[in-house]
C-alpha positions in Angstrom: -6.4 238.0 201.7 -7.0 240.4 199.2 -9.7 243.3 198.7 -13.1 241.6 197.8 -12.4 238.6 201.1 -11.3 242.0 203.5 -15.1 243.5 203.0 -16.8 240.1 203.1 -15.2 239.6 206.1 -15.7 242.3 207.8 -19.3 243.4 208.3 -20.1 245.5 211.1 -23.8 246.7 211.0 -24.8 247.5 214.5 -27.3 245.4 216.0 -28.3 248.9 217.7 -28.9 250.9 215.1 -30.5 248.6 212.4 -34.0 247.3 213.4 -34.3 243.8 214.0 -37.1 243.6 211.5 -34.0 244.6 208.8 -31.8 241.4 209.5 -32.5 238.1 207.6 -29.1 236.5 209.4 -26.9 237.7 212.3 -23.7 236.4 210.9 -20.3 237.6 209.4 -19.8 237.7 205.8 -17.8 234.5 203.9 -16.3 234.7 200.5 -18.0 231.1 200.3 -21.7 232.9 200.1 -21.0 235.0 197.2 -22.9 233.6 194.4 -21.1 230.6 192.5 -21.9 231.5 189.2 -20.2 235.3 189.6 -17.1 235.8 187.4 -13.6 234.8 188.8 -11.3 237.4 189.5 -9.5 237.6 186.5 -12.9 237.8 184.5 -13.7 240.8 186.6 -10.6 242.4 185.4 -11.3 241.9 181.9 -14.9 243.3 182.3 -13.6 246.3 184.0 -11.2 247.4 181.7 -13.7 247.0 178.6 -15.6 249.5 180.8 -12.4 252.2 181.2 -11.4 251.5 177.2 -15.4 252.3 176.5 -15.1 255.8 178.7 -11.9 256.5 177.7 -12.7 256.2 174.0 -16.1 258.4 174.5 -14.1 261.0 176.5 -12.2 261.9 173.8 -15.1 262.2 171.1 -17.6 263.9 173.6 -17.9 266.1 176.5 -17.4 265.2 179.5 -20.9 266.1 180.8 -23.0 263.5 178.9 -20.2 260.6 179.2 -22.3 258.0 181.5 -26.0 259.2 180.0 -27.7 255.7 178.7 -30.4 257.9 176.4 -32.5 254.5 176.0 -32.3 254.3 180.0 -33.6 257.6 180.2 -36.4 256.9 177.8 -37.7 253.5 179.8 -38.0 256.2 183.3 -39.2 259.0 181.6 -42.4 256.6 180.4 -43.4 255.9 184.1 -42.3 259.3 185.7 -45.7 260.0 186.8 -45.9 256.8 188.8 -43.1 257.7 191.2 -45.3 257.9 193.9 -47.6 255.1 193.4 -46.9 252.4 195.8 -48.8 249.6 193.8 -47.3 250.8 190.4 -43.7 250.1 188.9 -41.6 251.4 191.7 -43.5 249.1 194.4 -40.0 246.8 194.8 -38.2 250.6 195.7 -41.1 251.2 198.1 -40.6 248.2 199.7 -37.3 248.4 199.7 -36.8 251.8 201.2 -37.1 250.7 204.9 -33.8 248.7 204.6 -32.1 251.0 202.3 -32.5 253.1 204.8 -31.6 251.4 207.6 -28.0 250.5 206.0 -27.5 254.3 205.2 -28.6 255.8 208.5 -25.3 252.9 210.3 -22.9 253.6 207.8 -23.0 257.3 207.7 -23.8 257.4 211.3 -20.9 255.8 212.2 -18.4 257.1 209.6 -19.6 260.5 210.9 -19.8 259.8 214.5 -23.5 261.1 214.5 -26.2 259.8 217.3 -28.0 257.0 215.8 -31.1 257.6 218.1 -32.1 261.0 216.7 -34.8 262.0 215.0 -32.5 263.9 212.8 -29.0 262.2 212.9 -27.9 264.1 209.8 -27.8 267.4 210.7 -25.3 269.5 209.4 -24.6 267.1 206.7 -24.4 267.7 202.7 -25.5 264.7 200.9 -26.6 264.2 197.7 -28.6 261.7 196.3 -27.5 260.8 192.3 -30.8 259.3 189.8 -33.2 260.4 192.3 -35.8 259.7 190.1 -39.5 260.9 192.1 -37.2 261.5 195.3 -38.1 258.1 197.4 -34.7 258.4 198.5 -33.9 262.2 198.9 -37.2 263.1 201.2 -36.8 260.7 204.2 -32.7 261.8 204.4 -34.5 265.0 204.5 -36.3 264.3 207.5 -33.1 262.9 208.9 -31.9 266.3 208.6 -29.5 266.3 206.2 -29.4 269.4 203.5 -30.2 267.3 200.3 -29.5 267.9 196.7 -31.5 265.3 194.5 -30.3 265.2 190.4 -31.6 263.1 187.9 -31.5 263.1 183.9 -35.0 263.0 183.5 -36.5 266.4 183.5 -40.3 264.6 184.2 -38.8 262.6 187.2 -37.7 265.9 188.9 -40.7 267.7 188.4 -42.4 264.9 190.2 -40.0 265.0 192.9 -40.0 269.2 193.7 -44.0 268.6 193.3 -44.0 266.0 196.0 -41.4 267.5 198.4 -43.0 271.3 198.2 -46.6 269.3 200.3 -44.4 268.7 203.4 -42.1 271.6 204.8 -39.9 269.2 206.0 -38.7 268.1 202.4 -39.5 271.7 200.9 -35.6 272.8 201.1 -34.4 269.8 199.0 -32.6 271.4 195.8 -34.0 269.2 193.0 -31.9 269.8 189.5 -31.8 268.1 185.9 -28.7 267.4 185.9 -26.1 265.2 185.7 -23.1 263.8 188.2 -21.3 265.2 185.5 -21.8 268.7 185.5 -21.9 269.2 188.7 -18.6 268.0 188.7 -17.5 270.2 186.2 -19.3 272.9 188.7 -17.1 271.9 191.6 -19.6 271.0 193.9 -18.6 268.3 196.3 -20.6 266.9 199.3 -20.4 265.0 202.7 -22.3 261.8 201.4 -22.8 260.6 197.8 -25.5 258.5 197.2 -26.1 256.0 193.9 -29.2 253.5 194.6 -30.0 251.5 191.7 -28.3 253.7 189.1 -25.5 252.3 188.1 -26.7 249.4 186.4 -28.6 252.0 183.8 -25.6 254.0 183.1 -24.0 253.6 179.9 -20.3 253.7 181.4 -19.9 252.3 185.0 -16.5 253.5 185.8 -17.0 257.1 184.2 -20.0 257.4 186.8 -17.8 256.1 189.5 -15.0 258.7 188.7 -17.7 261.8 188.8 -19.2 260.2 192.1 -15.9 260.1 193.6 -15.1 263.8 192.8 -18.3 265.1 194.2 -17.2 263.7 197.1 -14.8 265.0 199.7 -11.6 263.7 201.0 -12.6 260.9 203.8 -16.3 261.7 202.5 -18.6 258.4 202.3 -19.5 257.4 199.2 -23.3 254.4 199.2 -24.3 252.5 195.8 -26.7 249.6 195.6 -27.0 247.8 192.3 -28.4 244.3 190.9 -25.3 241.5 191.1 -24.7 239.8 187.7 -25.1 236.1 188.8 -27.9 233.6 187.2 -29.6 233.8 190.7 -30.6 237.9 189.6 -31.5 236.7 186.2 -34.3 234.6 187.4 -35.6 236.5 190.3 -34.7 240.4 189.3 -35.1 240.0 185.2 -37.9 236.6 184.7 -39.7 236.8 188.2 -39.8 240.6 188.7 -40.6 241.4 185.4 -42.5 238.6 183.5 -43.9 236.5 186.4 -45.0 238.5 188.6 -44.8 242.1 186.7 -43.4 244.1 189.4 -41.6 246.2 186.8 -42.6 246.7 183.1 -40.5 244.3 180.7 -37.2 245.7 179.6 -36.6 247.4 182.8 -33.6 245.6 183.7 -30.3 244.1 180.8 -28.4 241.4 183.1 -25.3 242.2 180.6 -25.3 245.8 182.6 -25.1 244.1 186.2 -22.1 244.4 188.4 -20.8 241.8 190.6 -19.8 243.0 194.0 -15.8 241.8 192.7 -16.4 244.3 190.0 -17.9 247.1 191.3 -15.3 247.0 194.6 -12.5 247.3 192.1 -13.9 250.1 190.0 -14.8 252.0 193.3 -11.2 251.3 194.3 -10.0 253.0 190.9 -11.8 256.3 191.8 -10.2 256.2 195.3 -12.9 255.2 197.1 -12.5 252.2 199.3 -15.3 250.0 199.8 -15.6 249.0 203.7 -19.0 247.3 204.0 -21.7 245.5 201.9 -24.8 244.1 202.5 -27.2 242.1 200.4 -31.2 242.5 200.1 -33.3 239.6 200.2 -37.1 239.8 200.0 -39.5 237.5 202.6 -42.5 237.1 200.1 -44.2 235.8 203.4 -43.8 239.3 205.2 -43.8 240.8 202.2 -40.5 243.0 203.1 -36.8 243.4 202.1 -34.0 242.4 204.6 -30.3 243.0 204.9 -28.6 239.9 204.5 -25.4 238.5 204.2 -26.2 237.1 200.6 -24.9 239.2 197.7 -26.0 237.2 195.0 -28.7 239.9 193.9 -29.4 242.5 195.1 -26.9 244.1 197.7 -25.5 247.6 199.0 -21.7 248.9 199.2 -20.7 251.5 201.5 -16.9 252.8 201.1 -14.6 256.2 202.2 -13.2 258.6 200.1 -9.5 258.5 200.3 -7.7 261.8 201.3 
């Protein structure tokens, strides 16, 4: 059994921790549901060493500090920064979302930190950081769980939006907000409990760089959390066609299905930057309820969780 079949087969989100409401199925992962039209393994291989030759090859014609910037990537967010907080505008699938997100991060991390599921605040005393925080969706309810935040992002507008929203609730007032990248803070030496990556890593313009700076900002046994878009026909339609030209959810362009990961790819680049992927979850929206659930389906949208090794 190798890596990939070990996590599909071994899901363990607590029925007492996630909310009902969350869970689409009650069942174990199979390497059967991935999606059929995701890469072999071998494929996988090939597409992750392009990505190391790419990073290698820029690390040694520019710094270190701007290897994984996508500068086009940064132009498409820093056109709708001021809309971060709109829940009927282009970050309405994140609000939706952030429920579940949410719900996936408070069992991992609760569990890998043997922390009290039931608080109000089950994050106390932890360091977490959350990486393209963008308006800080993300950065002010982990906030409110107690954790001592640190939100970064590229874009200079989307932080602004982010310390102007956090500095209206005193609860989210002590989040350090910086433009910055994973990069730099690297290069700073800063490491943290909990690194956090939700729907970044498909923007980036070299995965496994990113992967190797989220990896060294976190510490040995730390927990390292990405969510991403898988690179199957079954996202093409619904995250690319559907999302963004049916029913223009997101403006046009938001998304390139070339800079999906499939869950065989990203597991194997995590594994390359010592951190070992233990757990992953898919997101599948009910258009009926109108809300995202974890599921046992992959095939778009889904969520890793892994350890950092010591």
């Amino acid at each position: 059994m190798n890596q990939m079949q070990r996590i599909l087969s071994a899901r363990r989100l607590s029925h007492s921790i996630i909310p009902q409401s969350c869970f689409l199925h009650r069942r174990w992962f199979a390497t059967s549901e991935t999606d059929a039209s995701s890469p072999p393994l071998s494929s996988a291989h090939q597409k992750i060493q392009t990505l190391e030759d790419k990073a290698s090859n820029k690390s040694r014609s520019t710094a270190s500090t701007t290897s994984s910037l996508n500068e086009q990537e940064l132009a498409k967010f820093s056109a709708i920064a001021d809309t971060w907080w709109h829940s009927e505008g282009p970050f309405k699938p994140l609000h939706l979302m952030n429920p579940t997100r949410l719900a996936f991060i408070r069992s991992t991390l609760c569990r890998h930190f043997s922390k009290d599921p039931s608080s109000a605040r089950p994050f106390e005393g932890l360091r977490l950081i959350d990486v393209g925080c963008g308006g800080g969706l993300l950065s002010e309810p982990l906030a409110r769980m107690g954790a001592t935040v640190t939100g970064i992002d590229a874009v200079d507008k989307n932080v602004k939006i982010a310390r102007l929203h956090a500095d209206m609730d005193p609860m989210t007032s002590k989040i350090e907000y910086q433009c910055t990248t994973a990069e730099k803070l690297v290069d700073e030496g800063r490491t943290f409990d909990a690194v956090l990556a939700l729907e970044v890593i498909e923007h980036v313009a070299n995965p496994a760089e990113f992967c190797n700076s989220l990896s060294a900002l976190t510490i040995p046994n730390g927990a390292t959390i990405l969510s991403t878009i898988n690179r199957s026909m079954r996202a093409y339609a619904s995250a690319i066609v559907a999302a963004e030209y049916i029913l223009q959810w997101l403006p046009k362009g938001t998304h390139e299905w070339s800079s999906f990961l499939t869950p065989e790819e990203l597991t194997m680049i995590l594994q390359r930057a010592s951190i070992d992927v233990k757990e992953m979850a898919g997101f599948v929206y009910n258009p009926i309820t109108g809300r995202w659930l974890l599921s046992d389906d992959i095939s778009v949208n889904f969520i890793a969780y892994g350890t950092k090794k010591e």
